[in-house]
mmCIF file of the N, C-alpha and C atoms, coordinates in Angstrom:
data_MODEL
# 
_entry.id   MODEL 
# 
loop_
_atom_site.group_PDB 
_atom_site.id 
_atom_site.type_symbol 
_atom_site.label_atom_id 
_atom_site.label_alt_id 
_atom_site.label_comp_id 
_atom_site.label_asym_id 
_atom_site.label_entity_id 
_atom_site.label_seq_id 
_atom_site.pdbx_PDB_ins_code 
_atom_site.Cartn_x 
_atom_site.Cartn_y 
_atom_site.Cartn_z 
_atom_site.occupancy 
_atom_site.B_iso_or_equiv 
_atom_site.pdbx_formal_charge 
_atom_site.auth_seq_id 
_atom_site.auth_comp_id 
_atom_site.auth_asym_id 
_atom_site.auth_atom_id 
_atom_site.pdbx_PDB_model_num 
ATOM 1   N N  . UNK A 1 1  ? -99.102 67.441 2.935   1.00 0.00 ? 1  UNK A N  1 
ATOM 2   C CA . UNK A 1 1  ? -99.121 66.005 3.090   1.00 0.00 ? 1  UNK A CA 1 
ATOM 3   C C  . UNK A 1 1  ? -98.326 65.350 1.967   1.00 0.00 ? 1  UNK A C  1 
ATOM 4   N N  . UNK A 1 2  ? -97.825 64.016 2.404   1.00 0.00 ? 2  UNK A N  1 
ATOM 5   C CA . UNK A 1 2  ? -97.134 63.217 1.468   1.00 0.00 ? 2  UNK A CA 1 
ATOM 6   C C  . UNK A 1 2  ? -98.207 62.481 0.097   1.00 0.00 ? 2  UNK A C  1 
ATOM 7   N N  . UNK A 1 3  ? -97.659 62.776 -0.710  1.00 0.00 ? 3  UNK A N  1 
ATOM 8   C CA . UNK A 1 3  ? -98.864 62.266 -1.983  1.00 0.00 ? 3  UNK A CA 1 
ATOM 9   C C  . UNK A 1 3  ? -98.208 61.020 -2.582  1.00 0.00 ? 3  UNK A C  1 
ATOM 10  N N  . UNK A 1 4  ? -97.147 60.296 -1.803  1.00 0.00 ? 4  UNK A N  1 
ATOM 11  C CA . UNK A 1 4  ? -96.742 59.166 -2.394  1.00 0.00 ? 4  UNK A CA 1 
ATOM 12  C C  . UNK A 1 4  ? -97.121 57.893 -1.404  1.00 0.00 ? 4  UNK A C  1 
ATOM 13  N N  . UNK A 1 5  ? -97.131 56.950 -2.729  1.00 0.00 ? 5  UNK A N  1 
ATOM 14  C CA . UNK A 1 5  ? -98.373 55.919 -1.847  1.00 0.00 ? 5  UNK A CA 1 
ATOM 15  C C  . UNK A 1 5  ? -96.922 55.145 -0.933  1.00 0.00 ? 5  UNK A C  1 
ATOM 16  N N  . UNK A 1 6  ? -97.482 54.294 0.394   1.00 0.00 ? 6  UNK A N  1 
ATOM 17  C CA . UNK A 1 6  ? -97.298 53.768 1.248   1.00 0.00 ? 6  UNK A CA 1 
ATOM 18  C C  . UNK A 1 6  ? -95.625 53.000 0.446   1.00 0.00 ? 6  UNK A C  1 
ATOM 19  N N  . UNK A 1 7  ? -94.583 53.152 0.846   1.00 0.00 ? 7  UNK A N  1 
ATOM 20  C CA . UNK A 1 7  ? -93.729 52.013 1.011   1.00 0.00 ? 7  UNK A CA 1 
ATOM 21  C C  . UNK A 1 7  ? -93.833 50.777 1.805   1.00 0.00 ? 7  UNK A C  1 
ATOM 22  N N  . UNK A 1 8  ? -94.096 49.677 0.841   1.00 0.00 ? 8  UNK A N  1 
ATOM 23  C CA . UNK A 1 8  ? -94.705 48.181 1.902   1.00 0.00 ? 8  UNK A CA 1 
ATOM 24  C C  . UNK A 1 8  ? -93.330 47.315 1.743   1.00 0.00 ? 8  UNK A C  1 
ATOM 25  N N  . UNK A 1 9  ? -93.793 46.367 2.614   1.00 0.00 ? 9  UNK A N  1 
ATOM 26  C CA . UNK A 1 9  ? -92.644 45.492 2.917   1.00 0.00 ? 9  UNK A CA 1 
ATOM 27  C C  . UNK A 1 9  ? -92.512 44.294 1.992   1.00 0.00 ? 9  UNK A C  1 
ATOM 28  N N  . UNK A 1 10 ? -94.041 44.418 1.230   1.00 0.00 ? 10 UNK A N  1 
ATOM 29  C CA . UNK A 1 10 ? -93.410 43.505 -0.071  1.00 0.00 ? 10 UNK A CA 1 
ATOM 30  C C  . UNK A 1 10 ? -91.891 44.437 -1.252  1.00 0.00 ? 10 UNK A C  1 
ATOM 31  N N  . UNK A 1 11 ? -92.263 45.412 -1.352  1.00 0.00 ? 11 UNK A N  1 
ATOM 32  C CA . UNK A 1 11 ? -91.464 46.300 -2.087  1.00 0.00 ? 11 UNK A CA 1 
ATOM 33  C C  . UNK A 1 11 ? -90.265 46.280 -1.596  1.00 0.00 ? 11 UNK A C  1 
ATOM 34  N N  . UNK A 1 12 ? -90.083 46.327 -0.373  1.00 0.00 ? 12 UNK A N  1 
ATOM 35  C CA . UNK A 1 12 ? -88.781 46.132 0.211   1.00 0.00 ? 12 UNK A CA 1 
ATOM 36  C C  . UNK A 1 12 ? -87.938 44.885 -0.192  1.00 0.00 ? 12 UNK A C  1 
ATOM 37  N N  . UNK A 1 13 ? -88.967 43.566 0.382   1.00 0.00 ? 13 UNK A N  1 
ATOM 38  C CA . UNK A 1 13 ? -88.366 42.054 0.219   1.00 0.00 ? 13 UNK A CA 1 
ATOM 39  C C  . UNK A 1 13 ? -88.000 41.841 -1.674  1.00 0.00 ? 13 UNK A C  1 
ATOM 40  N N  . UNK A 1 14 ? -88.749 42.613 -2.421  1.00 0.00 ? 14 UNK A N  1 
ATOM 41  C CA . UNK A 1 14 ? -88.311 42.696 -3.779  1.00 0.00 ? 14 UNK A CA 1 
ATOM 42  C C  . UNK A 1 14 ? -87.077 42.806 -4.136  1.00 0.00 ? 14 UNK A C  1 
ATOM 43  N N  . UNK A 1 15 ? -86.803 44.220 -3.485  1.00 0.00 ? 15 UNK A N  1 
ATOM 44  C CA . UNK A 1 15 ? -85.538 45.581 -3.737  1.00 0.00 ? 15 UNK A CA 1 
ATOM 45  C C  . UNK A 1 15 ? -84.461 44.506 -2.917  1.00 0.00 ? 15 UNK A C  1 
ATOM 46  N N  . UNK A 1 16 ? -84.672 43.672 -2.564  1.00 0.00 ? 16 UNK A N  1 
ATOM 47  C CA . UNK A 1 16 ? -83.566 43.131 -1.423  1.00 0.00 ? 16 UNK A CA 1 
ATOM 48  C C  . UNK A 1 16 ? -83.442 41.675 -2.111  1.00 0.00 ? 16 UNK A C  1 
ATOM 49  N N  . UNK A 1 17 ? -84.356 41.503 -2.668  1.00 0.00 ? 17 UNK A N  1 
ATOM 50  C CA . UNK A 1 17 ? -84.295 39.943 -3.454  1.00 0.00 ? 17 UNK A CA 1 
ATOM 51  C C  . UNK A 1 17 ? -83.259 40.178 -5.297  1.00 0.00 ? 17 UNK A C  1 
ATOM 52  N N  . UNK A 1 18 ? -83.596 41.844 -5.527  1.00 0.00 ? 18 UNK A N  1 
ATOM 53  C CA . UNK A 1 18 ? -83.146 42.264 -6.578  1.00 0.00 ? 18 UNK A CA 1 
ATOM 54  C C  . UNK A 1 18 ? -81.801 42.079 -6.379  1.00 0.00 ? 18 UNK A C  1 
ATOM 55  N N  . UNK A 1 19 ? -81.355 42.814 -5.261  1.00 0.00 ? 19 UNK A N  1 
ATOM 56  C CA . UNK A 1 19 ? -79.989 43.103 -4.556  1.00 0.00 ? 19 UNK A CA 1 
ATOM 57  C C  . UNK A 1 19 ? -79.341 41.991 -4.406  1.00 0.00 ? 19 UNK A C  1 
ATOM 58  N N  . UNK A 1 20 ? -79.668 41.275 -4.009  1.00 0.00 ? 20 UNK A N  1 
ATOM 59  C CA . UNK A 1 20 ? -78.629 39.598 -3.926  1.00 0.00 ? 20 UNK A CA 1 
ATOM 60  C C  . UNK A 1 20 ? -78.670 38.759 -5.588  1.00 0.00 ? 20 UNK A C  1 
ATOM 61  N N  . UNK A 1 21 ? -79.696 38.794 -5.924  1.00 0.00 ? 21 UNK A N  1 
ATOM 62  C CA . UNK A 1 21 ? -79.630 38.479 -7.140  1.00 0.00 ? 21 UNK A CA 1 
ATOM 63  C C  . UNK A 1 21 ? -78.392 38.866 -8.142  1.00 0.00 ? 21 UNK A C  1 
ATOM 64  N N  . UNK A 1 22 ? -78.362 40.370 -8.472  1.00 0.00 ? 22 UNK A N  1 
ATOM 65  C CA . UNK A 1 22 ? -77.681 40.899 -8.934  1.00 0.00 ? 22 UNK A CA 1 
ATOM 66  C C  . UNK A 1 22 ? -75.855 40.918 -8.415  1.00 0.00 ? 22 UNK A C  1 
ATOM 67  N N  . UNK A 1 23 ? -76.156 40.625 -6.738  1.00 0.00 ? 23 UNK A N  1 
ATOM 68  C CA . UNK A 1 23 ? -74.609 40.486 -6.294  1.00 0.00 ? 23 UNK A CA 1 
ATOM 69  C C  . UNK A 1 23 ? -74.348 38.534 -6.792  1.00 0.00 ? 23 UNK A C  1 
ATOM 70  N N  . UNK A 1 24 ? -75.212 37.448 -6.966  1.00 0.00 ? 24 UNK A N  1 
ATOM 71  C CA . UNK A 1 24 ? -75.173 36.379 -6.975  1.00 0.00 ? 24 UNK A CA 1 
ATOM 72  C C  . UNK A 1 24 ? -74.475 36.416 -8.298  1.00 0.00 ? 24 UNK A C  1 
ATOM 73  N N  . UNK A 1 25 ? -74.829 37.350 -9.405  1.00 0.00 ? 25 UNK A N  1 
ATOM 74  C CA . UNK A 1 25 ? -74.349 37.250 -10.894 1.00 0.00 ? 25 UNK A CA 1 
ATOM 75  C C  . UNK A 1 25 ? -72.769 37.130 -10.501 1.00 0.00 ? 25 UNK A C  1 
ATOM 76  N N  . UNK A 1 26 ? -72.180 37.822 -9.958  1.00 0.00 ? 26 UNK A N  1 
ATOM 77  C CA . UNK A 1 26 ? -70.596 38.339 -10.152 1.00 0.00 ? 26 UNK A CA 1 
ATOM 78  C C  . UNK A 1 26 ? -69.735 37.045 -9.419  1.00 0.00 ? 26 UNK A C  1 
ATOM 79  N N  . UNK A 1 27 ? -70.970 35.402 -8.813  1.00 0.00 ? 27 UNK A N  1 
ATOM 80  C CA . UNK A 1 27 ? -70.120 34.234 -8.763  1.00 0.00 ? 27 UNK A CA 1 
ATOM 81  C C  . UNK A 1 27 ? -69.605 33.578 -9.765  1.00 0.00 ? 27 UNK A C  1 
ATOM 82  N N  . UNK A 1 28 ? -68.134 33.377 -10.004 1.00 0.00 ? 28 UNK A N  1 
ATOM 83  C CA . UNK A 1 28 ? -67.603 32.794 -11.102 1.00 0.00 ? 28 UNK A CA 1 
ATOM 84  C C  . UNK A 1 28 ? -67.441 31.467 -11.070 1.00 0.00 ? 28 UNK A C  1 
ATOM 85  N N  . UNK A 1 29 ? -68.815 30.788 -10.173 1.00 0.00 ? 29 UNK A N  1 
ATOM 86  C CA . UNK A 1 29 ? -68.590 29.121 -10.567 1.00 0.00 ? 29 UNK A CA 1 
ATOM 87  C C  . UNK A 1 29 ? -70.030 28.874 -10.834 1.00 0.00 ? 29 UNK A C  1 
ATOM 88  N N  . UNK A 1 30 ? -71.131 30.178 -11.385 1.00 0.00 ? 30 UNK A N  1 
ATOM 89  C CA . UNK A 1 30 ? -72.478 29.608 -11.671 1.00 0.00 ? 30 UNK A CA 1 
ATOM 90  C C  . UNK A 1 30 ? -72.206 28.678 -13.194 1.00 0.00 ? 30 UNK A C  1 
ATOM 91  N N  . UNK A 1 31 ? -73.052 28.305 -13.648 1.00 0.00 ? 31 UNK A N  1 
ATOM 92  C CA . UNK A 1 31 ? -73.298 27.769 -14.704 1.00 0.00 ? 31 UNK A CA 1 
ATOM 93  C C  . UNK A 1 31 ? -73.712 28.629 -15.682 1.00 0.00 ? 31 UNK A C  1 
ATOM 94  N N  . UNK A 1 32 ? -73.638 28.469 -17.320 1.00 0.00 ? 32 UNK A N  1 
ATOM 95  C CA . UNK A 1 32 ? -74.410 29.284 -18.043 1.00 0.00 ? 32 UNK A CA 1 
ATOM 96  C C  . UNK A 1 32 ? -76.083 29.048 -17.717 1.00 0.00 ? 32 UNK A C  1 
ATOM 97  N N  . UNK A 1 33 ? -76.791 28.233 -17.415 1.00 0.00 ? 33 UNK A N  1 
ATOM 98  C CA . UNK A 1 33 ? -77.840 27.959 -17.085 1.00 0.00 ? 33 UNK A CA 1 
ATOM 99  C C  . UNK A 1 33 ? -78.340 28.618 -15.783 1.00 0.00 ? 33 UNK A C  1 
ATOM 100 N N  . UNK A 1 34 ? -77.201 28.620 -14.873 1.00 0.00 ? 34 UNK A N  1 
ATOM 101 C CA . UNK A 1 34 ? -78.090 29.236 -13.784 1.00 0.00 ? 34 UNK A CA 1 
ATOM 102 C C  . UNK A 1 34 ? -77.910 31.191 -13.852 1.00 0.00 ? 34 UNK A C  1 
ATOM 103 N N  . UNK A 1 35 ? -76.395 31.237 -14.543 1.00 0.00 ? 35 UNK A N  1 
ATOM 104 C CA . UNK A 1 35 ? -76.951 32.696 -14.963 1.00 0.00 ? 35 UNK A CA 1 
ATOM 105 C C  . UNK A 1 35 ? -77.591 33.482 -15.567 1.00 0.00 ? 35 UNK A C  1 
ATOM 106 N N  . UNK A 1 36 ? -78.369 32.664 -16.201 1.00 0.00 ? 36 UNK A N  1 
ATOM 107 C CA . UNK A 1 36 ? -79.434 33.184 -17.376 1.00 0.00 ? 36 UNK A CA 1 
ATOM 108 C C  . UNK A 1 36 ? -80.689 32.935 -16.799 1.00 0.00 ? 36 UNK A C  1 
ATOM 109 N N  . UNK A 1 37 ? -80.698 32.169 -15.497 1.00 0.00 ? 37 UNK A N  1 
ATOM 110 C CA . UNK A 1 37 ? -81.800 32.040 -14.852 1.00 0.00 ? 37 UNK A CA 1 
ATOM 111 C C  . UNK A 1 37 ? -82.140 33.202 -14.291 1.00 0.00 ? 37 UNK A C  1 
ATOM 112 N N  . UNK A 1 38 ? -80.779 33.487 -13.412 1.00 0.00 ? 38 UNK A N  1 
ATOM 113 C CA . UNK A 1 38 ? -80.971 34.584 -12.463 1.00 0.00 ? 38 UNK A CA 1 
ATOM 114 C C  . UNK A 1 38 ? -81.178 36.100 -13.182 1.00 0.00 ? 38 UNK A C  1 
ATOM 115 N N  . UNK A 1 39 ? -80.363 35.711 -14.168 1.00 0.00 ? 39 UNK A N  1 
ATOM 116 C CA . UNK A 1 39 ? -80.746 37.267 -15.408 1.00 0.00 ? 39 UNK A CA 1 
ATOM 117 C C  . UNK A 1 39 ? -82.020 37.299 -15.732 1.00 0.00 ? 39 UNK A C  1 
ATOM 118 N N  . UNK A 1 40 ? -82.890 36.117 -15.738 1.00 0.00 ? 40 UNK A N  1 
ATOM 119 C CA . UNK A 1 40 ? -84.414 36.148 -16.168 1.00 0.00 ? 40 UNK A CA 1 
ATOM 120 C C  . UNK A 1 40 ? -85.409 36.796 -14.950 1.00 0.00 ? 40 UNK A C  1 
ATOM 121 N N  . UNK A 1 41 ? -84.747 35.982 -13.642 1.00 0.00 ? 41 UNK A N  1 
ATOM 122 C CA . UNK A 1 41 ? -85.825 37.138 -12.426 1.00 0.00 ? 41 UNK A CA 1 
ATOM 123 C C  . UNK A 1 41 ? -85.114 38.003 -12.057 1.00 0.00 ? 41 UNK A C  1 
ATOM 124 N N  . UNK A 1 42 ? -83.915 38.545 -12.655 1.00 0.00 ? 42 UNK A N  1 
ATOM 125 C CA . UNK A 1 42 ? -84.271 39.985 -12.412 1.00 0.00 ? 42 UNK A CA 1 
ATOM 126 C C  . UNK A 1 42 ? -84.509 40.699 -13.585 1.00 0.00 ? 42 UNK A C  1 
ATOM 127 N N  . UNK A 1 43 ? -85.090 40.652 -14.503 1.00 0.00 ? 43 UNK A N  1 
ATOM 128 C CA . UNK A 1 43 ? -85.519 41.272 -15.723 1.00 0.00 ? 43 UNK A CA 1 
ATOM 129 C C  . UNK A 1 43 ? -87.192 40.850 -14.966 1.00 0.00 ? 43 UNK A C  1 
ATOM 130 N N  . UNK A 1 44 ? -87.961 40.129 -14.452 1.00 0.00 ? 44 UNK A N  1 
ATOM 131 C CA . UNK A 1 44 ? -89.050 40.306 -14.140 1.00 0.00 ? 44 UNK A CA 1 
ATOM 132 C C  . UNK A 1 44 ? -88.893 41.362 -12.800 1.00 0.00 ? 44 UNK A C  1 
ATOM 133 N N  . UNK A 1 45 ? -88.292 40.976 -11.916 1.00 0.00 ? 45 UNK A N  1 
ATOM 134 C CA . UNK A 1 45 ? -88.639 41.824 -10.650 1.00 0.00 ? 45 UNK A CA 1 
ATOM 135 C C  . UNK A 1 45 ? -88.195 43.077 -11.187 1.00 0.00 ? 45 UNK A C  1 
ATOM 136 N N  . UNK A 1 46 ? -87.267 43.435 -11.866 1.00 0.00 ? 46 UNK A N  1 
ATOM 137 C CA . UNK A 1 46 ? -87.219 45.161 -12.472 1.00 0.00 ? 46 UNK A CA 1 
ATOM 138 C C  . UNK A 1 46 ? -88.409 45.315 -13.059 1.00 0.00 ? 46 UNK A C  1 
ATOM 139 N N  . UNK A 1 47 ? -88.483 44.680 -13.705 1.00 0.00 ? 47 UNK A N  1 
ATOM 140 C CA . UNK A 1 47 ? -90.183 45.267 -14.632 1.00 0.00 ? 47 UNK A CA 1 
ATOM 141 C C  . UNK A 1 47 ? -91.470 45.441 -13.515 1.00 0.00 ? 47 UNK A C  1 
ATOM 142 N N  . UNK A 1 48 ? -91.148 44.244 -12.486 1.00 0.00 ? 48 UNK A N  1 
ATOM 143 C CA . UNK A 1 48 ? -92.456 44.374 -11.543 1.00 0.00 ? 48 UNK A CA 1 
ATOM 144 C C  . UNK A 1 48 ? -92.280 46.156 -10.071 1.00 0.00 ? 48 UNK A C  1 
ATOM 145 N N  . UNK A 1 49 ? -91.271 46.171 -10.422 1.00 0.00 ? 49 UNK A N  1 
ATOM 146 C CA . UNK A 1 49 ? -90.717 47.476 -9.674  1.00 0.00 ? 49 UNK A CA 1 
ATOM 147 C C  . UNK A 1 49 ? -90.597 48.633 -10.192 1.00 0.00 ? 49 UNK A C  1 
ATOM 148 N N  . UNK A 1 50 ? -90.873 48.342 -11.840 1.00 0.00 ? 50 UNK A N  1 
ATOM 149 C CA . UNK A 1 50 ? -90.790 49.552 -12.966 1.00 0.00 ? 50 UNK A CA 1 
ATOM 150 C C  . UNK A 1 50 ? -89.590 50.020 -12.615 1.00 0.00 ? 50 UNK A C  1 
ATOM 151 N N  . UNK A 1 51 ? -88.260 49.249 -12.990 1.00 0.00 ? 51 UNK A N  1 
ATOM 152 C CA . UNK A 1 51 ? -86.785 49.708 -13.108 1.00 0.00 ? 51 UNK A CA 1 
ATOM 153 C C  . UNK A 1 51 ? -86.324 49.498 -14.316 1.00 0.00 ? 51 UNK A C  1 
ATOM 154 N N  . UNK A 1 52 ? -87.187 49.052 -15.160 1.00 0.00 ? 52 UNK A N  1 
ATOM 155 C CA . UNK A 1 52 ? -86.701 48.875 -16.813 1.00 0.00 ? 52 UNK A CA 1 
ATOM 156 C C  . UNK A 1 52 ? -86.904 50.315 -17.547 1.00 0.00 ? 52 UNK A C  1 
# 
């Protein structure tokens, strides 16, 4: 049997919220403000996914 717990669809909508996030960084008309925003949730959602 599989001994790893359930993949849920919150984990997914995370990994997929991570994913645009991280592609949103590489727009070259954000602001310094909004890229340091977006650098801030994904430094939480990695930590909440244990990717740090």
């Amino acid at each position: 049997m599989n001994n790893c717990p359930p993949y849920t669809c919150k984990e997914y909508r995370e990994e997929m919220t991570l994913l645009a996030l991280r592609r949103a960084l590489n727009n070259e008309r954000l602001t310094q403000k909004e890229r340091h925003a977006i650098k801030k949730e994904i430094k939480k959602l990695e930590s909440r996914l244990n990717l740090d």
